[in-house]
Each structure stands twice: as structure tokens, then as C-alpha cells.
N, C-alpha and C positions, 0 to 999 in steps of 0.2 A: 504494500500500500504506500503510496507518496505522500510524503509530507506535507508539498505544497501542491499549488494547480499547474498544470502546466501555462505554457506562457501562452496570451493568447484567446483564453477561455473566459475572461471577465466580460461582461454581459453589462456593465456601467460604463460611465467615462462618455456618453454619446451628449453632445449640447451643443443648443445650435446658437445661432451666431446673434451675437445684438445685433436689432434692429435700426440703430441711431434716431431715435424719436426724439422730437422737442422742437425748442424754436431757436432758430438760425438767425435769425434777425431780430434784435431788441429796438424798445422803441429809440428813435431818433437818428436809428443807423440808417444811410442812404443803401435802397435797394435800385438796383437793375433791371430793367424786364425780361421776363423769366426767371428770375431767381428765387430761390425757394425762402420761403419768411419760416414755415412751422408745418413738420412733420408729424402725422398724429393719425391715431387708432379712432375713427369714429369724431362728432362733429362739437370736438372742445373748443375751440373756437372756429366763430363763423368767417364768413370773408366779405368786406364792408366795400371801400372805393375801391378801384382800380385793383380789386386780389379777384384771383379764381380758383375754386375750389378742383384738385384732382378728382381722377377716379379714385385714387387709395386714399382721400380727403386731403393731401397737401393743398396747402396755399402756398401761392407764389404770386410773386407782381405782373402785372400786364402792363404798367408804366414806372419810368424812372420816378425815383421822389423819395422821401422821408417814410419811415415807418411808424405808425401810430397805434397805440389801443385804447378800446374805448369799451363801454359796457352798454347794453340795452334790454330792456324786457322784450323776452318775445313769446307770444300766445301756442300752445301745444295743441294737440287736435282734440285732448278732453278737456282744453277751454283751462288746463294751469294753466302757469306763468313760471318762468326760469329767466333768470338775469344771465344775459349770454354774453360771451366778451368777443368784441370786433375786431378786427384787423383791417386798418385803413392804408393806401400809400397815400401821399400827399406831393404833389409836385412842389 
């Protein structure tokens, strides 16, 4: 009988790789168009002037300018209310 396993045999150790989520741009820094402001799982922040929202929910700018955040209520479809946080650029 062996004392150890052989090499090899371990069934752990498998992890996958960070995602790099968050925000890339804070406020006041000048963005680019196309560049990406805030990486994100689902829709933690919305996209206010001049941002568009990806398929995977990034925001990114569609014109040069300053980066701003900003808060607003917004209505859900059972009629709450959640205070959503904006993402504007600003020329």
C-alpha cells in the first residue's frame, strides 16, 4: 500500500480566472469614445448622457468629455422605487 497518492491524482486546485469587474473611470477623469467607464454583472449602474450600455452590461462612452455620477429614482414594474446611480460623460 502507498503512503502517498500518486502525482497527479488530486481532483482540486481547478479556478478560474478573475473577471476584472468595476469601474475604470472615476469621476472627473476624461474619457474617450469607446472606452470603457464600468465593468459589471447585471445593471448596478445605469448609463445617463453620452454612455451605452453593452450586451455583458459595460458602459462605455460614445463621446469624448469628463466623467460624472449622479443618483436618480427610478420606478420598477411593481411600481417600487430604487435610487439608481448614473453614469454621465460630459463634454
Amino acid at each position: 500500500m502507498a503512503k502517498t497518492k500518486a502525482t497527479g491524482a488530486t481532483r482540486l486546485g481547478r479556478d478560474s480566472l478573475p473577471k476584472y469587474l468595476g469601474v475604470k473611470l472615476f469621476e472627473g477623469q476624461l474619457a474617450k469614445t469607446g472606452m470603457i467607464i464600468i465593468r459589471q454583472r447585471g445593471t448596478k449602474f445605469l448609463p445617463g448622457k453620452n454612455v451605452r450600455r453593452g450586451k455583458d452590461d459595460t458602459l462605455y462612452a460614445l463621446k469624448e468629455g469628463k466623467v460624472r455620477f449622479g443618483t436618480k429614482r427610478t420606478r420598477r414594474f411593481d411600481n417600487s422605487q430604487r435610487i439608481a446611480k448614473i453614469v454621465n460623460v460630459e463634454p
